[in-house]
TIVO-2410 file (N, C-alpha, C; in nm, 3 decimals):
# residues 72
REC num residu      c1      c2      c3 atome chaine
REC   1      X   0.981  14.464  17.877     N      A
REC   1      X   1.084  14.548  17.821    CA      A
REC   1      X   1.068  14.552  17.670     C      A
REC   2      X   1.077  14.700  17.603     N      A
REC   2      X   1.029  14.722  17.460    CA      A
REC   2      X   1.163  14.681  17.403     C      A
REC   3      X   1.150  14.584  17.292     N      A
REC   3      X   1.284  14.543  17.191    CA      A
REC   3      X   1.340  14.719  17.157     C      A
REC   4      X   1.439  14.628  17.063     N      A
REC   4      X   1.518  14.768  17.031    CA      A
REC   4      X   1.433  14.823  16.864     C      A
REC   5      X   1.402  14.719  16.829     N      A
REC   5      X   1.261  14.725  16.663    CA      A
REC   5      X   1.175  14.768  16.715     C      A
REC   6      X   1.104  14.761  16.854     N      A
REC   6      X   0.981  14.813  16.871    CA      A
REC   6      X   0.990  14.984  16.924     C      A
REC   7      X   1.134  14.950  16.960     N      A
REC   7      X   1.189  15.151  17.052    CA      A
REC   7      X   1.141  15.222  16.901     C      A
REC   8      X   1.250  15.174  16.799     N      A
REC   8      X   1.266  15.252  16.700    CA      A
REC   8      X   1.117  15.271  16.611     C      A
REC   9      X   1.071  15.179  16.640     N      A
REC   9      X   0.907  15.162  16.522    CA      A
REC   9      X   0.815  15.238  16.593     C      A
REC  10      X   0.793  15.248  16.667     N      A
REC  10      X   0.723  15.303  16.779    CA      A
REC  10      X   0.708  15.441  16.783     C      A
REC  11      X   0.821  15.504  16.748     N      A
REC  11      X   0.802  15.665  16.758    CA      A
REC  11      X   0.932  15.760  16.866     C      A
REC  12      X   0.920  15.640  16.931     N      A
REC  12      X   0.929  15.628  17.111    CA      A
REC  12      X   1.105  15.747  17.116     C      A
REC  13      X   1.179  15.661  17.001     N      A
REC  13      X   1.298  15.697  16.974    CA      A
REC  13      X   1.321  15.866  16.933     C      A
REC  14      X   1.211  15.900  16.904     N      A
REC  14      X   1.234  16.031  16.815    CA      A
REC  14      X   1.198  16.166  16.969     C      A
REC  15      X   1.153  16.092  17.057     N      A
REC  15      X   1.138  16.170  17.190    CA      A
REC  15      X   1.254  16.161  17.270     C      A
REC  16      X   1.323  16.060  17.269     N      A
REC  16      X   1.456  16.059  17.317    CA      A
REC  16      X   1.556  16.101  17.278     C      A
REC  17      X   1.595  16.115  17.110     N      A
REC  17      X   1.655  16.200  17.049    CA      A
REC  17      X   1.612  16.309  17.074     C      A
REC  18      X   1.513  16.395  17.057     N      A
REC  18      X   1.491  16.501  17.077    CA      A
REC  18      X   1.593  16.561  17.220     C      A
REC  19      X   1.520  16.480  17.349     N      A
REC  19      X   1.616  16.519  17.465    CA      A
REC  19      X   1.751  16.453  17.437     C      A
REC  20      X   1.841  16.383  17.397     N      A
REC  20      X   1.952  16.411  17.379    CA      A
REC  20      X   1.989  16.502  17.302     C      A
REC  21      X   1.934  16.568  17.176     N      A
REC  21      X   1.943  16.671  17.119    CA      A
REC  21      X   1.989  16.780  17.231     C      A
REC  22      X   1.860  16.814  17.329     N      A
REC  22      X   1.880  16.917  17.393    CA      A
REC  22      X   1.998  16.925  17.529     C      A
REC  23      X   1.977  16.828  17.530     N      A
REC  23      X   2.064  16.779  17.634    CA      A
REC  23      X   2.236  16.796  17.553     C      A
REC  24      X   2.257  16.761  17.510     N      A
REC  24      X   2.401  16.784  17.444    CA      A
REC  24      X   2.434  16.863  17.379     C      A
REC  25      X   2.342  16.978  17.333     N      A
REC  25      X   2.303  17.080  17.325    CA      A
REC  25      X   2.360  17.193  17.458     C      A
REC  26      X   2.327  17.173  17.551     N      A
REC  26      X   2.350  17.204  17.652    CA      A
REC  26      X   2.493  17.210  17.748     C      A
REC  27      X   2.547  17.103  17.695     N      A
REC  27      X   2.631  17.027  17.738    CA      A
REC  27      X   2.774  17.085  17.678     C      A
REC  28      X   2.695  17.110  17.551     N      A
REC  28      X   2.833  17.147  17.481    CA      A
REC  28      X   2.850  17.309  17.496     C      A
REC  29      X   2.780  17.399  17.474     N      A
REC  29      X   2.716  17.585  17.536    CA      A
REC  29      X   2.776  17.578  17.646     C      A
REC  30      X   2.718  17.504  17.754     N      A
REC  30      X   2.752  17.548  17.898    CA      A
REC  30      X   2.838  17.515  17.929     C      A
REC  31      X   2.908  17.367  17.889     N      A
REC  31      X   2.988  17.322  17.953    CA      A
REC  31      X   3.124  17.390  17.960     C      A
REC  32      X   3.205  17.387  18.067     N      A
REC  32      X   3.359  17.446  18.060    CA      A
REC  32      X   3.446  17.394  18.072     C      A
REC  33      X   3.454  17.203  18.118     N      A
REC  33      X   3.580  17.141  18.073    CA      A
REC  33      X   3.540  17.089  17.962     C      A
REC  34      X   3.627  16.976  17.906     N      A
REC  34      X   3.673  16.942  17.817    CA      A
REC  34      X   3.571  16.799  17.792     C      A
REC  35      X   3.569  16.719  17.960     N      A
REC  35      X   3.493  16.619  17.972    CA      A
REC  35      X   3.339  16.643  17.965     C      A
REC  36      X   3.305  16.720  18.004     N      A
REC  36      X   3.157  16.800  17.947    CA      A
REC  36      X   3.119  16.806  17.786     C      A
REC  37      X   3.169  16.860  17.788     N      A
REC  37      X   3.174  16.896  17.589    CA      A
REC  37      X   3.203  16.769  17.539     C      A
REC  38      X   3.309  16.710  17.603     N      A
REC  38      X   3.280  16.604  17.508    CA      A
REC  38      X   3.149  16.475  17.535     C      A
REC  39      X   3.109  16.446  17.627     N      A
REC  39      X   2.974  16.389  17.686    CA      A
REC  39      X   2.855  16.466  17.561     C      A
REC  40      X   2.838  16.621  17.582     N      A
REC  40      X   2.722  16.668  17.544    CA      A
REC  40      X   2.767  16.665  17.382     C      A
REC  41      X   2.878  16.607  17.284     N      A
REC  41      X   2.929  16.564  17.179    CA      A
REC  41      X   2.841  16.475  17.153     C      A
REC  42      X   2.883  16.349  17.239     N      A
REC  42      X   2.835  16.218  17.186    CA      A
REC  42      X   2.671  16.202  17.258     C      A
REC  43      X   2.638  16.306  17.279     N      A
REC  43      X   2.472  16.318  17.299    CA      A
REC  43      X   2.415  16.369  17.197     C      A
REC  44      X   2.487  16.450  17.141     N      A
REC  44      X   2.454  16.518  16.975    CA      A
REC  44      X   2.463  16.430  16.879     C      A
REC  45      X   2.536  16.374  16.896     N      A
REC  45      X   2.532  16.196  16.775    CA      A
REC  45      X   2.458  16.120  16.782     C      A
REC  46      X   2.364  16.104  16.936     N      A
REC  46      X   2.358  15.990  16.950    CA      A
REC  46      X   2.166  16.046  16.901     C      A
REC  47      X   2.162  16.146  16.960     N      A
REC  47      X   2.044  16.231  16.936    CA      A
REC  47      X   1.977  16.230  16.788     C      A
REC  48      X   2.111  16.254  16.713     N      A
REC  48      X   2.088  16.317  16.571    CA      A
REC  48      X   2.043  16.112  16.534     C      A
REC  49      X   2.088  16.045  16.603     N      A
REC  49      X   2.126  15.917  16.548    CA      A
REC  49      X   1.990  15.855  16.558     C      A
REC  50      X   1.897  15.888  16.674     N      A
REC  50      X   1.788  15.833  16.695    CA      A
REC  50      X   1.653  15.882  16.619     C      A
REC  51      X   1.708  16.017  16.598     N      A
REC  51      X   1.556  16.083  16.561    CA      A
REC  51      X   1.561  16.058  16.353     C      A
REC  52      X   1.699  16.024  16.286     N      A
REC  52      X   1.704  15.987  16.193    CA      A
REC  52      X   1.638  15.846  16.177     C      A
REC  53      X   1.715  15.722  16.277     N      A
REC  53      X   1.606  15.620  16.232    CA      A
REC  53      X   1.495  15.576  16.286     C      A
REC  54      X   1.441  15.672  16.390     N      A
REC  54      X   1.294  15.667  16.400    CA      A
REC  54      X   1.221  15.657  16.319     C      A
REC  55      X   1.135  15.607  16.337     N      A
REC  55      X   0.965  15.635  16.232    CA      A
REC  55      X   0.909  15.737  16.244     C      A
REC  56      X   0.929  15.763  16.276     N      A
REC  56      X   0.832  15.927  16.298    CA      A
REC  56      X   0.805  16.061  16.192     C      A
REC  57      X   0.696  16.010  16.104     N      A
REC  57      X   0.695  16.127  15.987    CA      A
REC  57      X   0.682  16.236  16.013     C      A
REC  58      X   0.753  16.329  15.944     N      A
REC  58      X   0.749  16.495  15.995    CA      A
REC  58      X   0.691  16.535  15.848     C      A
REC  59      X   0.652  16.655  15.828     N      A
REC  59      X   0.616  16.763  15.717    CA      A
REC  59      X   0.789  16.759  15.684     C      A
REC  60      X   0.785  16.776  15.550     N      A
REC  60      X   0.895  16.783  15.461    CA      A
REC  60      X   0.960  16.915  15.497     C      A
REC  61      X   0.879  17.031  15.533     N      A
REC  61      X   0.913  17.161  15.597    CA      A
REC  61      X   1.008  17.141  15.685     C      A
REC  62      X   0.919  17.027  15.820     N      A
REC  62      X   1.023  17.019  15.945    CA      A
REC  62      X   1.156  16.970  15.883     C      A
REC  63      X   1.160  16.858  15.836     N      A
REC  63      X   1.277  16.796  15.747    CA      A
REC  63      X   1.399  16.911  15.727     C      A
REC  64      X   1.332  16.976  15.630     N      A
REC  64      X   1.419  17.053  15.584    CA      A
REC  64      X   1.472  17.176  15.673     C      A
REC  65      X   1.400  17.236  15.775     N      A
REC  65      X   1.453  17.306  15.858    CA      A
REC  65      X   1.592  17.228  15.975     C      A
REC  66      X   1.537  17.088  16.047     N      A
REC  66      X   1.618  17.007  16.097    CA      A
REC  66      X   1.760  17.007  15.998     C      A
REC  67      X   1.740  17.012  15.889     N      A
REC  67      X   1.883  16.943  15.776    CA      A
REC  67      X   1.982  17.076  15.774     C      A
REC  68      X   1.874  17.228  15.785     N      A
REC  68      X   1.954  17.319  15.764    CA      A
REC  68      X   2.011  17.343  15.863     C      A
REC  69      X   1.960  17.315  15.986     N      A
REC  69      X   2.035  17.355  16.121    CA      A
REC  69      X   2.096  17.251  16.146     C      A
REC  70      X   2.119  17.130  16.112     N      A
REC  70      X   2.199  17.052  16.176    CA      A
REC  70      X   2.312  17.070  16.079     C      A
REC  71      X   2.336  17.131  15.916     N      A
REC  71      X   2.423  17.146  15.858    CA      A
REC  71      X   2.501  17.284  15.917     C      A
REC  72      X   2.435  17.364  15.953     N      A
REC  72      X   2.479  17.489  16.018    CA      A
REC  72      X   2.589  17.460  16.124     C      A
***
């Protein structure tokens, strides 16, 4: 079993954010109660939460496109 230093160092984290990204993403668009939206909420946090302290270097480009749409 990978530690929680090796999830995040690894890369590993920034693929899982990604699908919670999309996933709560999803969640929150489609969903039509209340308990939905809020699930695909805290998948958007948790998403945004992983792919920030990943390791995973991006082009300053990607950076900055991610910052504008997640400020949007």
């Amino acid at each position: 079993m990978m530690s929680v230093a090796a999830f995040f160092a690894s890369g590993a984290a920034f693929f899982s954010g990604a699908f919670c990204l999309l996933a709560g993403l999803a969640g929150v668009i489609l969903g039509r109660r209340g308990f939905v939206k809020a699930i695909g909420r805290l998948l958007l946090m948790l998403g945004i939460f992983q792919i920030v302290i990943s390791a995973t270097p991006l082009p300053v480009w990607a950076y900055s496109i991610w910052a504008i749409s997640l400020l949007a």
